[in-house]
C-alpha positions, 0 to 999 in steps of 0.5 A: 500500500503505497503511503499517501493512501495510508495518510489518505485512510488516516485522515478520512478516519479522523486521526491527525498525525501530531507534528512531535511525533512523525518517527516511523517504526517497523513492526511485523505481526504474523497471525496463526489463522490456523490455531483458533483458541478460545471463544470470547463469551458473548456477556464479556464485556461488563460494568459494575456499578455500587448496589446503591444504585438497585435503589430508587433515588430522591425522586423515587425514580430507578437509575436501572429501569426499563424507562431509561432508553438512553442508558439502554441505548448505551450500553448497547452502543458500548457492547455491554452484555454483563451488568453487576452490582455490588460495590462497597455500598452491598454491604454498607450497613447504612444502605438499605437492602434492595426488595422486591420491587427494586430487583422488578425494575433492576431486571426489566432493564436488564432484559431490555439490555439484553444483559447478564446480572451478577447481584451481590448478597450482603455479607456484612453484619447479616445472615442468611436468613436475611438475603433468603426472601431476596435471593429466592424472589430473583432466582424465581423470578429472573433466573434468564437474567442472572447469571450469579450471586456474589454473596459480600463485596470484598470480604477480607476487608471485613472478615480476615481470615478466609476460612471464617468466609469459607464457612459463612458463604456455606451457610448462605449457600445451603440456606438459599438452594434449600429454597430455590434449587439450582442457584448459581453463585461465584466469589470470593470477589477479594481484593488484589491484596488477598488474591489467595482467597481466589485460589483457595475458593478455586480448590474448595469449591470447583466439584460443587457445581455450584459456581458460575465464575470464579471472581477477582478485583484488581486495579493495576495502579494501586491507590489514586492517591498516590497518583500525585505525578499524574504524568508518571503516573499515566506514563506507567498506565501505558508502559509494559511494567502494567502488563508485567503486573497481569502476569503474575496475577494471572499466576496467583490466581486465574491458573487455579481456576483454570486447572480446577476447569473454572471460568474466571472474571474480573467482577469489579476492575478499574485503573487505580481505587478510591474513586480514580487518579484525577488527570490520570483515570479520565484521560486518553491514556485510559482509552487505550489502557481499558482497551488493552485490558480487555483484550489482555485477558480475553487472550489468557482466557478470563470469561470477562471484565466489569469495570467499575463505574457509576456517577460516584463510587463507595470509596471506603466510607465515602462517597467519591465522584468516579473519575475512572467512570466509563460514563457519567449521567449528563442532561441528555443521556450519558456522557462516554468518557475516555475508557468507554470509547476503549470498551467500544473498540474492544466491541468491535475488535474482541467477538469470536475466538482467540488466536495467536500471534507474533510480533517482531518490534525491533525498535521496541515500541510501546505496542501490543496487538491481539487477534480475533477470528469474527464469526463470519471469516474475518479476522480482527487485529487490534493495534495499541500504539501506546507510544506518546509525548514528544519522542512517540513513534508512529508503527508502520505496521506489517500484517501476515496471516495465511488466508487473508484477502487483499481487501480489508478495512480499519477503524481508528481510537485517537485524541486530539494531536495524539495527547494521552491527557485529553479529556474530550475530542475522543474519537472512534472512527472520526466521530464522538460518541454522544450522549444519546449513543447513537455512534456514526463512526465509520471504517476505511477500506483498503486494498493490499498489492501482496496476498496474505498480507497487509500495511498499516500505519498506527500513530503514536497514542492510537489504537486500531482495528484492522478487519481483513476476510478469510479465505 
């Protein structure tokens, strides 16, 4: 392809090259179309948000109801497919527990999402007789909707010792199946502190048949309030020191689940805790770090992702705005802030199965790439170029996969002259998402000159999808 088509497709799809940032580097990703591994689930991509919001507001009306087309309307636009809720409000004593009617309206928006439910229990300073009216009402009920109970959020905070939990989750689980057999459940839903219990509730519990996930928080960056360099801090969000990070968790926890054959998946994930780093967690550079998360796990084979959200979140005892939100309520439906236009990429870029890939990076640019089979014969890469700032370097990129075409077509995730600290000016596609949903980005076609390969340029502080058919 020659270079003034890829300025060509770059300017039609919104992204301008930033004048500080025009070093070319080669990069040659060699897809194995042969090889297909895991399937994404469907409900992969979530949200979580506080169980405060299960509960009517001040003016008695729901967040979560079947009434509230613009939230419908986005979540559908982002790919949402799991909604849970939880949060540190679930086991706040001064919140009151959701009813009946709260599970009506909480569920009814659910169908009409057309997503998953993950209800969180309260653990803390309850029983199980408590949670059994509502428990047994939502399996009754809404068993098509649910896809667990989650029973106590983050319960080492409050209970320390594992087998105190252990013991008490199997007090609330005998209670609850005597009434409503079937009921499916997952957890331990533990901080990143006490990812041990992960493991421990893997080895307890996998020959149950109980358990539909096996749950895990984790925010990458430790707590916001340590975040007081936010250029350090969003450097790090995008360096491979993050990806080191998923490694060893992954070793700590999801290879347990995954020996003991149990699905495993992030319930509650965001970038750093309490709330989010201010200029840090609601910039770009969360864009293409969400996006990268999503797809990091997806390729080691999590069953999906929640990530945090809401207007404001239970940090601690408080009440903190979110500034790692995906979206924010705004005048006419939902605002999308950066990390939500990294779970629409992920939309369009992350359904099908897994497949694996090579990549030779001689200049060792800050990049990573993932690879899809689409159900319908395409394959799917999608380009990170976390490379940024002044010395950031554009990726003249090399596709090689056996079986592809010589037509193709991509989309590109950009913010204004390639700042990682925008807040606003996200596009997808050349365009915006607005607060009604309705996205109208669209992709460029290309056509190769070499059979089984493709040429793309990805810019500093970019992210791409580059769609090609199979044969």
């Amino acid at each position: 392809m020659k270079m003034k088509h890829r300025i060509l497709n770059l300017i039609c799809a919104g992204c301008l090259l930033a004048g500080t940032a025009l070093a070319q580097s080669p990069v040659t990703i060699a897809v194995d179309t042969q090889s297909p591994g895991a399937v994404i689930p469907d409900d992969y991509a979530g949200l979580s948000f506080e169980m405060q919001y299960v509960l009517p507001g001040t003016n008695g009306t729901y967040y979560f109801s079947p009434k509230n087309r613009p939230l419908i309307a986005m979540f559908k636009t982002l790919g949402i497919k799991n909604l849970r809720v939880g949060g540190n409000t679930a086991d706040r004593p001064g919140v009151a527990v959701p009813g009946p009617a709260d599970a009506d309206s909480l569920f009814a928006f659910a169908k009409a999402a057309g997503v998953k439910v993950i209800y969180t229990l309260r653990l803390r300073q309850g029983s199980a007789e408590d949670v059994v009216p509502i428990a047994e009402y939502i399996q009754q009920h809404y068993s098509a909707q649910l896809a667990c109970f989650a029973i106590g959020n983050e319960p080492d905070v409050f209970t320390r010792e594992y087998s105190v939990y252990r013991d008490e989750w199997k007090k609330y689980v005998a209670a609850i199946t005597a009434v409503a057999p079937g009921t499916k459940f997952c957890g331990p839903c533990a901080t990143p502190t006490r990812v041990a219990w992960s493991r421990q509730f893997a080895d307890d519990f996998a020959k149950s048949g109980l358990i539909t996930y096996i749950t895990q928080h984790d925010y990458p960056g430790g707590d916001s309030r340590r975040a007081t360099n936010v250029v350090v801090a969003r450097d790090k969000m995008l360096s491979p020191a993050w990806l080191e990070h998923y490694d060893k968790f992954y070793a700590t926890f999801a290879a347990t689940a995954v020996s003991n054959n149990l699905p495993y998946r992030y319930d509650e994930a965001n970038s750093f805790y309490d709330g989010g780093a201010v200029d840090v967690s609601d910039t770009f550079a969360s864009a293409l770090w969400g996006l990268d998360f999503l797809h990091w796990w997806a390729a080691h084979g999590a069953s999906g992702v929640n990530f945090h959200t809401g207007d404001k979140v239970a940090a601690r005892d408080m009440n903190k705005p979110c500034r790692y939100a995906v979206f924010w309520t705004a005048d006419r439906g939902y605002n999308v802030h950066p990390v939500g236009y990294g779970v629409k990429t992920f939309e369009l870029g992350g359904h099908g199965r897994v497949l694996p890939l090579t990549i030779s990076n001689p200049d060792s640019l800050d990049l990573t790439a993932y690879a899809v089979c689409g159900g319908g014969r395409q394959l799917l890469v999608t380009i990170i170029n976390k490379e940024h700032g002044p010395g950031g370097r554009n990726a003249e990129l090399t596709i090689n996969a056996g079986g592809i075409s010589g037509r193709g077509r991509q989309i590109f995730l950009c913010a204004p002259d390639g700042n990682v600290a925008a807040k606003t000016g996200v596009t997808l596609g050349g365009a915006p998402i607005p607060d009604n949903g309705s996205w109208k980005g669209k992709w460029t076609s290309f056509k190769s000159v070499k059979a089984g390969e493709c040429a793309v340029t990805v810019p500093a502080a970019t992210a791409a999808v580059v769609e090609l058919r199979l044969k």
